[in-house]
DRENPADREN-158760 format. One line per 4 residues: for each residue y, x, z of C-alpha. Coordinates in steps of 0.05 Angstrom, whole numbers. Layout:
N
Y/X/Z ~ ...
This chain:
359
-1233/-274/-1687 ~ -1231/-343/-1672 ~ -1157/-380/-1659 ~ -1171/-394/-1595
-1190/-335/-1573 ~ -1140/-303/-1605 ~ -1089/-342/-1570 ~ -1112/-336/-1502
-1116/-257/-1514 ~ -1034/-262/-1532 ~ -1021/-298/-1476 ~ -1048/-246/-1436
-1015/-194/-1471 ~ -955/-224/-1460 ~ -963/-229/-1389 ~ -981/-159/-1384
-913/-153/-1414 ~ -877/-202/-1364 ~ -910/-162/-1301 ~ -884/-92/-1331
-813/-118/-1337 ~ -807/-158/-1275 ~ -843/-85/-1246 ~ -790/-49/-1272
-726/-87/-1244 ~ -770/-92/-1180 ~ -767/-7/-1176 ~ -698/-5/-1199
-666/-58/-1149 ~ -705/-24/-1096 ~ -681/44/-1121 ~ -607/15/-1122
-618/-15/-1051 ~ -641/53/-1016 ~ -582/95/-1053 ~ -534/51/-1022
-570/50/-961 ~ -564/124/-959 ~ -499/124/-982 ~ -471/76/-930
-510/120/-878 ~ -476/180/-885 ~ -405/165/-867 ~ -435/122/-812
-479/185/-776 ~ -414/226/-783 ~ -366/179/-751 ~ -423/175/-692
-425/254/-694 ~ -348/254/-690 ~ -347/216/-637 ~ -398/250/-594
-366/315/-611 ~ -301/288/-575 ~ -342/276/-513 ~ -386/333/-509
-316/376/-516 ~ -291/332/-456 ~ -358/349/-421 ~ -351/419/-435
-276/423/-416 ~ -256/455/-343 ~ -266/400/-285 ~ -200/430/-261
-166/418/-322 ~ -186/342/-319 ~ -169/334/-252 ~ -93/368/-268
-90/313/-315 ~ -92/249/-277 ~ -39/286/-236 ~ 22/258/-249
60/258/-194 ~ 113/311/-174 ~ 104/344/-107 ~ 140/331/-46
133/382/14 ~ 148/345/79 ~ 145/390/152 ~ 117/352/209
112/381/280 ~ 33/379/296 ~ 23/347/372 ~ -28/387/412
-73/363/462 ~ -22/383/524 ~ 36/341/479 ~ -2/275/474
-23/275/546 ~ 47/286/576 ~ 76/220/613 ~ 152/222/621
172/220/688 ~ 207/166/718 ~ 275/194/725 ~ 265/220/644
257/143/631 ~ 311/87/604 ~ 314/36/645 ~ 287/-9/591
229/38/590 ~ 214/44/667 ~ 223/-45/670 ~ 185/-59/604
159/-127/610 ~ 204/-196/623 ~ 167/-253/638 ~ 207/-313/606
183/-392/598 ~ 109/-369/614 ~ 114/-322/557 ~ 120/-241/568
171/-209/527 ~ 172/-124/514 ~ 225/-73/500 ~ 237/-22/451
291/5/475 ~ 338/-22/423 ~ 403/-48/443 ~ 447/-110/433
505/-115/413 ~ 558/-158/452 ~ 592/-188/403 ~ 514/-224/392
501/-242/454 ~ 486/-313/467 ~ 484/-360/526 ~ 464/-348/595
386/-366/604 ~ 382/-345/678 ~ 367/-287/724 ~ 302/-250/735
269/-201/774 ~ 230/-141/736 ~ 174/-92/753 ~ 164/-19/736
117/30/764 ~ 118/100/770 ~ 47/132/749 ~ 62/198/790
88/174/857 ~ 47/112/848 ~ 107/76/864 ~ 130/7/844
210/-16/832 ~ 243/-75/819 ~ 303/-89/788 ~ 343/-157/780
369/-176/719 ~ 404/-230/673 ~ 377/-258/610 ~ 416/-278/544
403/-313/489 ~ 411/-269/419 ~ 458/-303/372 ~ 417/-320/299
350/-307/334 ~ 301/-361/356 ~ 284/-345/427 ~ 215/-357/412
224/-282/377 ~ 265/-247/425 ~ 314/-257/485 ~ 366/-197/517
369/-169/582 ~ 429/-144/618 ~ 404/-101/680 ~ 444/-112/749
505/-54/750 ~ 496/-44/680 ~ 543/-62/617 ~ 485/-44/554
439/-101/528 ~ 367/-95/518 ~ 332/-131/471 ~ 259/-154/497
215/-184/441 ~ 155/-236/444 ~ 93/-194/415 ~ 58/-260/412
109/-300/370 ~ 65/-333/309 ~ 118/-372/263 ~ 78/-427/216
107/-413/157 ~ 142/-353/116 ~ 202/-393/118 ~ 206/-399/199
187/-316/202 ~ 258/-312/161 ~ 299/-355/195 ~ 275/-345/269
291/-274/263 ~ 349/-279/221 ~ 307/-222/180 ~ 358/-226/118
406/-194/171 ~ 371/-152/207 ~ 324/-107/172 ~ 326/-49/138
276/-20/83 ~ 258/38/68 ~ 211/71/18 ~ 139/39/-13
81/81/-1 ~ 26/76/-48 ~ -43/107/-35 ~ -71/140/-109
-142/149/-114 ~ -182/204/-165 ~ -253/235/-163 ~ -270/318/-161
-318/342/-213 ~ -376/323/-150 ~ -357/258/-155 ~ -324/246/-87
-267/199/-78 ~ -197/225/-52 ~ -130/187/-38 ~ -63/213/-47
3/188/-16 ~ 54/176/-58 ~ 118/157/-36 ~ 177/115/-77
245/119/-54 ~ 317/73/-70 ~ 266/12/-82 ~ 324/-37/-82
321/-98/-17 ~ 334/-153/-70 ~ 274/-127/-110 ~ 233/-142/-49
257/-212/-31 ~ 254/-233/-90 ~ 187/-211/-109 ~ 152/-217/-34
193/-273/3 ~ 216/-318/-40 ~ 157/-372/-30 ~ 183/-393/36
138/-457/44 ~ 74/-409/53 ~ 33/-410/110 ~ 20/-361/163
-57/-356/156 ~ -69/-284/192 ~ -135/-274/226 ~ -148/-208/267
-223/-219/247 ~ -205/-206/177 ~ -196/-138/147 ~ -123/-127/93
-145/-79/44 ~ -77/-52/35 ~ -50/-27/-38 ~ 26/-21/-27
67/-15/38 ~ 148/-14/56 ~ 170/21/114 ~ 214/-30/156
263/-11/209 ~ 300/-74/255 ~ 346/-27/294 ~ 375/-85/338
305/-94/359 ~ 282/-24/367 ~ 229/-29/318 ~ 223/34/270
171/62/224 ~ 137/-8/223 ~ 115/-41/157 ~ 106/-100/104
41/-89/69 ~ 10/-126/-1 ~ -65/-131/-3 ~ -124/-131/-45
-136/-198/-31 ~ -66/-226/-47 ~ -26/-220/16 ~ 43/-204/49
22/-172/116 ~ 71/-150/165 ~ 57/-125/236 ~ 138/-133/249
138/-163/335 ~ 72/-126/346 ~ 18/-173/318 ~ -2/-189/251
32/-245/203 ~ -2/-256/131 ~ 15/-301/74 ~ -23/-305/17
34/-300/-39 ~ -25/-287/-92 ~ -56/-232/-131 ~ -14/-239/-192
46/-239/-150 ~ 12/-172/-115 ~ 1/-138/-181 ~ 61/-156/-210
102/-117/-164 ~ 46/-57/-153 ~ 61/-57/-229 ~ 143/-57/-226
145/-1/-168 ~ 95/37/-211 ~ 137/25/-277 ~ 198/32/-248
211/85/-201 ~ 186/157/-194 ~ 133/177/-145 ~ 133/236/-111
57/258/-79 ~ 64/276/2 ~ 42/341/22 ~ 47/347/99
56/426/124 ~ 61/436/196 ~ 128/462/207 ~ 97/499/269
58/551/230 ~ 105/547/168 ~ 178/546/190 ~ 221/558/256
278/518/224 ~ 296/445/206 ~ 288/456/124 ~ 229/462/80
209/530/27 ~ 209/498/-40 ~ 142/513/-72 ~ 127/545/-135
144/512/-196 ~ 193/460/-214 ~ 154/401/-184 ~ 162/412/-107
225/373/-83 ~ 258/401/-13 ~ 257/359/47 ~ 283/362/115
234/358/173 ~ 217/288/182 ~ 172/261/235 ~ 104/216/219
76/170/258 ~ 7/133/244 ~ 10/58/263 ~ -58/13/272
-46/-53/299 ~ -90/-110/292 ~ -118/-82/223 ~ -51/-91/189
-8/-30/175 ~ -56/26/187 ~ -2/81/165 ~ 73/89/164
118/131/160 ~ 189/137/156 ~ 250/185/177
């Protein structure tokens, strides 16, 4: 065979060599590649299995029992008298009226001032702002009375918020409030009506929302008791430079509110109210006030009442069909707390404080 030929023949032999080794690593890298592959994919697949065996067993467990869970509140039974149709439409009669009651309205420096039956005391009455002559009318004899009167000033309240009134043969003051009173800042609401001094709060009610196994939305009421006065300054109305920006076009969605009583005023069962949007509402005078403190500031004391003090969900029984006494039956279980008959009003004014209740 000729040299050359002969070489050119090695060469491809040699290739042919060359091609079945580079072959064979191909195969076994391959081989080594899918093994681990496989191997990898097993522990992957049962982690995923795991994990949608956990949810199928939530899926499968009792809607009931997942609705118990998200129930964490203890029970509270509270007995309300129900008003019927023949209550709400009685009028008192005259005679069955306070005075403040049958003269309601004082008309002072163009501005029209309403009672609430609470009184003043003497040692806070003020200086002499004049006499005046008030109006009442009697709905069944269609009857109208006057009655003359003296006005006072109330000592540590602006009289842009409220002025007295001391009815002719009578020794009791009255205090008549401004409904329209609209202070510019947080800082005049305070001092105006000397707030620090005269109001009382009383507990935070928090609406708590979960779904039934249909889907539809329902709220609890859950109440918090013994929330401590300088745990609401400080958190609510401390920023006294902000602004009073309410708007009765504008709609609070309320998340938290405190009951507020101003005895000296005759205000009770009224309320302060934090929002959605990051306000202090307040429909304290009649008429809404709002100042944006902020959502953080909101959330930050949703949070503390939440963290901090134990709720108690509201169940209202009518003490009509239930009881003939004064105290509640405690329920079954451990988780119903007693409660003497308390008596619930429902508040709307100017989109504020849509509920409140208090003692």
């Amino acid at each position: 065979m000729p040299n050359t030929l002969k070489q050119e023949m090695e060469k491809e032999f040699d290739k042919e060599k060359n091609y079945d080794a580079i072959l064979a690593k191909t195969k076994a890298k391959t081989m080594k590649k899918a093994f681990r592959i496989r191997y990898v994919s097993i522990p992957i697949c049962a982690i995923v299995i795991a994990i949608l065996g956990i949810q199928a067993t939530n899926m499968l467990k009792p809607q009931d029992a997942i609705m118990q869970e998200t129930s964490k509140w203890q029970e509270k039974e509270v007995y309300v008298n129900s008003m019927t149709e023949s209550d709400i439409a009685i009028v008192p009669r005259w005679e069955d009226l306070t005075i403040c009651e049958q003269f309601p309205t004082v008309a002072y420096h163009n501005k029209n001032y309403n009672c609430k039956n609470g009184k003043v005391p003497a040692q806070n009455i003020g200086e002499n702002l004049g006499n005046a002559t008030l109006t009442g009318y009697d709905t069944y004899t269609k009857k109208t009375y006057t009655q003359n009167a003296t006005l006072y000033a109330i000592d540590t309240l602006s009289q842009e918020c409220a002025i007295a009134v001391q009815f002719e043969g009578t020794t009791d003051y009255y205090a008549y409030s401004n409904a329209y009173y609209s202070p510019k800042t947080l800082g005049n609401f305070i001092e105006d009506l000397n707030l620090k001094e005269i109001i009382s709060f009383g507990s935070v009610w928090y609406e708590d929302s979960y779904s039934d196994k249909e889907g539809n939305l329902h709220y609890n009421t859950i109440e918090f008791s013994n929330v401590e006065d300088e745990t609401i300054w400080n958190m609510l109305f401390s920023d006294t430079s902000l602004k009073n920006i309410y708007h009765d076009t504008l709609v609070y969605h309320k998340i938290m509110t405190i009951s507020v009583d101003i005895p000296i005023l005759g205000y009770k069962n009224i309320g302060c109210s934090v929002t959605e949007e990051g306000y202090l509402v307040t429909n304290i005078l009649d008429t809404g006030k709002a100042f944006e403190i902020g959502k953080e500031k909101v959330q930050e004391f949703v949070n503390y009442i939440l963290d901090n003090y134990e709720g108690y969900k509201i169940i209202y029984v009518d003490a009509n069909e239930n009881r003939s006494d004064n105290t509640s039956i405690s329920g079954e279980g451990d988780n119903i707390v007693e409660e003497q008959i308390v008596t619930v009003e429902n508040t709307m004014t100017d989109n504020v404080i849509s509920h409140s209740i208090g003692e």
